[in-house]
C-alpha positions as CSV (number, residue, x, y, z in Angstrom):
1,X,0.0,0.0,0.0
2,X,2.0,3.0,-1.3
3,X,0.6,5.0,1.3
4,X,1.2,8.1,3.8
5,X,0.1,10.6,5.9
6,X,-1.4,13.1,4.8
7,X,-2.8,23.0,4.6
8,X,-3.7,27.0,4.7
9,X,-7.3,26.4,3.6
10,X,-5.5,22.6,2.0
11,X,-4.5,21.9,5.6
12,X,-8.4,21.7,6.1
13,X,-9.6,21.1,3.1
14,X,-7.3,18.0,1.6
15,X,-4.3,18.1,4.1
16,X,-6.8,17.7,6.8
17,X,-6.5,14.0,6.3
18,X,-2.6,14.1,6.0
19,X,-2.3,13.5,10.0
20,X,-3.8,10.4,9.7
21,X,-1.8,8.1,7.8
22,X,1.4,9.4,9.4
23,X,2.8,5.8,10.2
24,X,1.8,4.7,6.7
25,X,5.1,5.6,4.8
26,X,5.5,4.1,1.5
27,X,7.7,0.8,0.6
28,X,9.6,3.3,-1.4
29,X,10.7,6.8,-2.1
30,X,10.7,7.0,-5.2
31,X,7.3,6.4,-6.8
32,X,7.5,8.2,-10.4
33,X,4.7,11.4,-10.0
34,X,1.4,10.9,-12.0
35,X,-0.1,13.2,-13.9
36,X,-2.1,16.1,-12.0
37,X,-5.7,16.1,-11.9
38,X,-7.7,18.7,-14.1
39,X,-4.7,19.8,-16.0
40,X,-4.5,19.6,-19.9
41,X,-0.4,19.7,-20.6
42,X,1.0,18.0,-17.1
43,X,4.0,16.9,-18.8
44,X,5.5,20.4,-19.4
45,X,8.0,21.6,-17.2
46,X,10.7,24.3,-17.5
47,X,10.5,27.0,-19.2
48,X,9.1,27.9,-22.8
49,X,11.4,27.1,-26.0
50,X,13.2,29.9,-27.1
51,X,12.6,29.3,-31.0
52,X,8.8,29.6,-31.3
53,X,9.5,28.6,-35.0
54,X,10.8,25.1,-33.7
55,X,8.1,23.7,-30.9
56,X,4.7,25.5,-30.8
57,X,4.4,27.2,-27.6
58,X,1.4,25.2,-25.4
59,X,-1.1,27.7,-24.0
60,X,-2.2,27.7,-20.6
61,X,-5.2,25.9,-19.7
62,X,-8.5,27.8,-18.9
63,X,-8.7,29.0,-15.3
64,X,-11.6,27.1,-14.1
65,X,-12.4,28.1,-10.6
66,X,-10.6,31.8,-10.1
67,X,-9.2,32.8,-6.6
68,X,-10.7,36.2,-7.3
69,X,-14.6,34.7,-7.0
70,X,-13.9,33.6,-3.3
71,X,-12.4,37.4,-2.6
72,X,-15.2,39.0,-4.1
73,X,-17.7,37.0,-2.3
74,X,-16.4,36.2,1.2
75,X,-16.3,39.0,3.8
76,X,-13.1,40.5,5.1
77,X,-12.0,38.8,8.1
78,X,-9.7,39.7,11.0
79,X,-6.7,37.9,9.8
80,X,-7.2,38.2,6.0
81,X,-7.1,42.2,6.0
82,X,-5.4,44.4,3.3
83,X,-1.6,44.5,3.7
84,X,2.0,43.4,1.8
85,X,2.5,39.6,1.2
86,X,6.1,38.6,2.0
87,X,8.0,37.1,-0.6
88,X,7.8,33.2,-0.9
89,X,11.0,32.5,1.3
90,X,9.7,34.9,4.0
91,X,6.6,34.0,4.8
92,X,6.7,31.6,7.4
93,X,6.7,34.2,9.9
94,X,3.3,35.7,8.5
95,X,1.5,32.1,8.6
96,X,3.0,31.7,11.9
97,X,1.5,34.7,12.8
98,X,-1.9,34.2,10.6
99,X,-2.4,30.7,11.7
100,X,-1.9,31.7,15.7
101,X,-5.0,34.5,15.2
102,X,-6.9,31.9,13.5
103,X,-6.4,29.0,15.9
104,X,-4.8,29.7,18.7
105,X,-1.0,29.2,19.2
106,X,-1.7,26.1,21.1
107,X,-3.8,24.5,18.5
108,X,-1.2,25.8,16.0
109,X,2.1,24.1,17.2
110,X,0.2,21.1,18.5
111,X,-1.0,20.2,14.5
112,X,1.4,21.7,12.5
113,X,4.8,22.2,10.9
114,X,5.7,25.6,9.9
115,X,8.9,25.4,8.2
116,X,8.5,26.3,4.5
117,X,4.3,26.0,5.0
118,X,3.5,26.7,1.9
119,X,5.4,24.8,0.3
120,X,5.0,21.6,2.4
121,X,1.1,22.4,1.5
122,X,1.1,22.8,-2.5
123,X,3.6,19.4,-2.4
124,X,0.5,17.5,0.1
125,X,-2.4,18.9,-1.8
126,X,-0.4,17.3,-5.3
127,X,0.3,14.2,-4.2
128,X,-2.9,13.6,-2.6
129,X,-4.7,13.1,-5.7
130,X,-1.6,10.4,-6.8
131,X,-0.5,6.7,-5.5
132,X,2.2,8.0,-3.2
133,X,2.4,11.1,-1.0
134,X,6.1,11.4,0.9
135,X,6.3,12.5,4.5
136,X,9.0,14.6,4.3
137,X,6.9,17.6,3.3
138,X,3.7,17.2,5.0
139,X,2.6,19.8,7.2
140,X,1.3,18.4,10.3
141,X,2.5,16.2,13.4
142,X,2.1,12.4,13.3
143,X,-1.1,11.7,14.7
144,X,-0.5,9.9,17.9
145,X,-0.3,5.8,18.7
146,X,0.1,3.6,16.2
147,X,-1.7,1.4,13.3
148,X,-2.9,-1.8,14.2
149,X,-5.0,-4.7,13.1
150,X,-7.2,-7.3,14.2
151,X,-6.7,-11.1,13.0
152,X,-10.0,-12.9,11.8
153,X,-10.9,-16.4,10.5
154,X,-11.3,-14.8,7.1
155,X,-8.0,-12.6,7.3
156,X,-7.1,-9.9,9.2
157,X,-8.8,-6.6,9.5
158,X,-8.1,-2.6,10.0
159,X,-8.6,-2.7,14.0
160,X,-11.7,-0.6,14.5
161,X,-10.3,1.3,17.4
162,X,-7.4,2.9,14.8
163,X,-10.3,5.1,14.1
164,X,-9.8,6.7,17.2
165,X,-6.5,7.9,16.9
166,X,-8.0,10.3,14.5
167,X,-11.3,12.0,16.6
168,X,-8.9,14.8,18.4
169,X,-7.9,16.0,14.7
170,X,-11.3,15.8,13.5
171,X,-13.1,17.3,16.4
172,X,-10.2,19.9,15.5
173,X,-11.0,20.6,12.2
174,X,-14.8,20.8,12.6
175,X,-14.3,24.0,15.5
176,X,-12.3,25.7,12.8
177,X,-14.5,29.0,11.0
178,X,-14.4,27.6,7.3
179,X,-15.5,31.3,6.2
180,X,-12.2,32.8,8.0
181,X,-10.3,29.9,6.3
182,X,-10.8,30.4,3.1
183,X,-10.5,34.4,3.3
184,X,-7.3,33.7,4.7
185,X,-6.1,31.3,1.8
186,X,-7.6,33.9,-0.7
187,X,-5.8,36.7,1.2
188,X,-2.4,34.6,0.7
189,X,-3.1,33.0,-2.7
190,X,0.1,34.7,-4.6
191,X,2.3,32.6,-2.5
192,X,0.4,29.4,-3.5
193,X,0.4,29.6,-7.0
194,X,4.2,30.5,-7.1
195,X,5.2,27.6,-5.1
196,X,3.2,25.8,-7.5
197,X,4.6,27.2,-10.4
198,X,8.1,26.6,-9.3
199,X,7.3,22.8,-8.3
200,X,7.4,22.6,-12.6
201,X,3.9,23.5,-13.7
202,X,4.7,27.1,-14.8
203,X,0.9,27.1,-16.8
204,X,-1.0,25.0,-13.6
205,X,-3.4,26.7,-11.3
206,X,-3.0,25.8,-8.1
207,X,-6.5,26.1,-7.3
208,X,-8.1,24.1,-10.0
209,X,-5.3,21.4,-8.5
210,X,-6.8,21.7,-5.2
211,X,-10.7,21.3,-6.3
212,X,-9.8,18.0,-8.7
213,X,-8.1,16.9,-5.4
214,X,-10.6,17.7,-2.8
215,X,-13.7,16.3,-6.0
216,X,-11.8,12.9,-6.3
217,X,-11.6,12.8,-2.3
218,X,-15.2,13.0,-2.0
219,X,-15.6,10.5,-4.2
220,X,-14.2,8.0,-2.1
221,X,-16.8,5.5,-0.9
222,X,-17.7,5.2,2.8
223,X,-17.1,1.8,3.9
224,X,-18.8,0.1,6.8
225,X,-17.7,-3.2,6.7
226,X,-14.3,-4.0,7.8
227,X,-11.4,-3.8,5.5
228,X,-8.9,-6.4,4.8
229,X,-5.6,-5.3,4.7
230,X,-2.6,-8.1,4.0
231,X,1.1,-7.3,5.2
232,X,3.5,-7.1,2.1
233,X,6.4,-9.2,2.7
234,X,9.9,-8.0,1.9
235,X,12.8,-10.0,1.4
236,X,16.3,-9.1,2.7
237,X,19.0,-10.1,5.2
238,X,17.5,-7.0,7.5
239,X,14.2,-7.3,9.2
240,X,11.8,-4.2,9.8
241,X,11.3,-2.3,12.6
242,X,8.6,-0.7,10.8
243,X,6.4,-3.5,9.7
244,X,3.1,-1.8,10.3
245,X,4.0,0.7,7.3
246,X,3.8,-2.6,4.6
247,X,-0.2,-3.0,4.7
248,X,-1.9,-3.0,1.7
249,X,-5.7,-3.6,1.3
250,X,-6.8,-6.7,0.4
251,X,-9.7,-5.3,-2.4
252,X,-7.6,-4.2,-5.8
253,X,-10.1,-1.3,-6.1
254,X,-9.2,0.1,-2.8
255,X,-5.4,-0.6,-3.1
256,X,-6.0,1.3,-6.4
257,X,-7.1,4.3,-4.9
258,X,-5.0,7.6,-4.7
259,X,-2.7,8.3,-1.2
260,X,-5.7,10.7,0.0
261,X,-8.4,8.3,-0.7
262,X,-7.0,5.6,1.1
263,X,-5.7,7.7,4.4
264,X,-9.6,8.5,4.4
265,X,-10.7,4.9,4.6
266,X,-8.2,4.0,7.1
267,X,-10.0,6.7,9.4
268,X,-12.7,4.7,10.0
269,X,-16.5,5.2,8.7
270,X,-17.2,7.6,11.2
271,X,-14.3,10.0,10.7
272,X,-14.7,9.4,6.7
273,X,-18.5,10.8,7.0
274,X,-17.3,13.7,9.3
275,X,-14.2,14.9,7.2
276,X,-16.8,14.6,3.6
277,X,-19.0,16.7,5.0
278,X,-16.0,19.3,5.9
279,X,-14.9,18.8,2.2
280,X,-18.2,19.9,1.0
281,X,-18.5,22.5,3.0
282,X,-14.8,24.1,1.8
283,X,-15.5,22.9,-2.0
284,X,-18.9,25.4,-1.4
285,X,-17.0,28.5,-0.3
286,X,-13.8,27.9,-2.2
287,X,-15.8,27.5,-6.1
288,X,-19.6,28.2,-7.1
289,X,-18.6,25.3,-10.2
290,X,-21.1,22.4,-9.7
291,X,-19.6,19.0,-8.1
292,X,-19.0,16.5,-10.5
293,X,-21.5,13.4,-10.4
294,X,-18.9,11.6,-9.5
295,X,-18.3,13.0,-5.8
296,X,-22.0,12.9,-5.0
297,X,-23.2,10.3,-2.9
């Protein structure tokens, strides 16, 4: 199971569900990237040629859900007022600062990681929607305890209790003013789409990245039955210390799933149903686009 753990609107919207795959790290590190969702040239990276005559130059793909519609609509809030952004490499101080008005500077250090934010948050919300998504840049704390599973005549099972390892993150997320969220993330949105643009999709969106992500989340079935997960075995002269981060689910259609879909299956039903109906609520405030048929359920 080439899975992970699992930003600022992404660290509630898609990177909410980060925290709870922490002890999930991937067999390997270097799982080749998939293309992004809801982009039309994903391949192109680097700059454009300097002969036009020689390669045509792509154009950018239509914006599809503009940053500019959530400014216009959403209220001025006390942490998303008028004033200079800092430049990308500077700006930890000002979501250190944005985040402990928001939350509180308790609730702020306890769930996340500061150190190049916004940058650890474009990298999340990308790989979400792919088949691997690397620690290294996430940008929240492990969630506490650790996976476990339950043996059963028929195989063994995601322990029901791992769900609870999850309810202080989500009882977190669902205090949190979605309105003042999103302002905030609006407010700060240059420094998004560069870090975007410099991770190599100079023509992306970073916004239209976020909304395939957070659509293809919510399109994640609930399960209520218990899921079978199977331990990958891995030869070599060296056993694990890790071997709870080798699971994979039994079902090839779940194991097929992206990183994001599968850390919201391994919350448990309960949490699943709790964090969707957070996703809907950002998807609402963040684009007035209608959800695709294939998130509704």
């Amino acid at each position: 199971m080439k899975i992970s753990r699992f930003g600022v609107v992404s660290l509630f919207v898609v990177a909410i569900v980060a925290a709870a795959a922490w002890y999930f790290r991937p067999r390997s590190e270097e799982t080749p990237p998939a293309p992004p969702l809801g982009m039309s040239n994903p391949t192109f990276v680097g700059s454009a040629p300097q002969n036009p005559g020689l390669a045509p130059v792509t154009p950018a793909p239509p914006i599809q859900h503009p940053v500019q519609a959530i400014q216009s609509n959403e209220p001025e809030s006390a942490v998303a007022k008028v004033r200079p952004l800092p430049t990308l490499e500077e700006s930890d101080p000002r979501l250190k600062e944005d985040l402990g008005t928001l939350l509180g500077r308790k609730k702020m250090e306890q769930f996340f990681l500061l150190d190049n934010f916004v940058r650890r948050v474009v990298i999340t919300v990308d790989n979400l929607g792919r088949d691997h998504a690397p620690p290294m840049m996430w940008p929240v704390h492990p969630s506490p305890g650790r996976f476990s599973t339950l043996p059963r005549s028929d195989g063994e099972i995601i322990n029901p209790d791992n769900g609870q390892r999850y309810s202080g993150l989500v009882q977190f997320i669902e205090t949190v003013n979605p309105r003042q969220v999103v302002q905030l993330y609006a407010s700060l949105y240059p420094l998004f789409q560069q870090a975007y643009v410099e991770m190599g999709y100079p023509k992306g969106y970073f916004n239209d990245r976020l909304i395939a992500v957070i659509d293809q989340l919510l399109a994640t079935p609930v399960v209520e039955e218990p899921l079978h997960v199977a331990l990958v075995n891995v030869k070599g002269p060296y056993q694990s210390e890790r071997p709870w981060t080798r699971y994979e689910f039994v079902d090839e259609k779940l194991e097929a799933l992206s990183a994001g879909q599968k850390i919201l299956l391994r919350t448990g039903p309960t949490n699943h149903r709790r964090l969707r109906a957070k996703l809907v609520e950002y998807r609402n405030l963040l684009t007035k686009a209608a959800m695709p048929a294939t998130a509704k359920q």
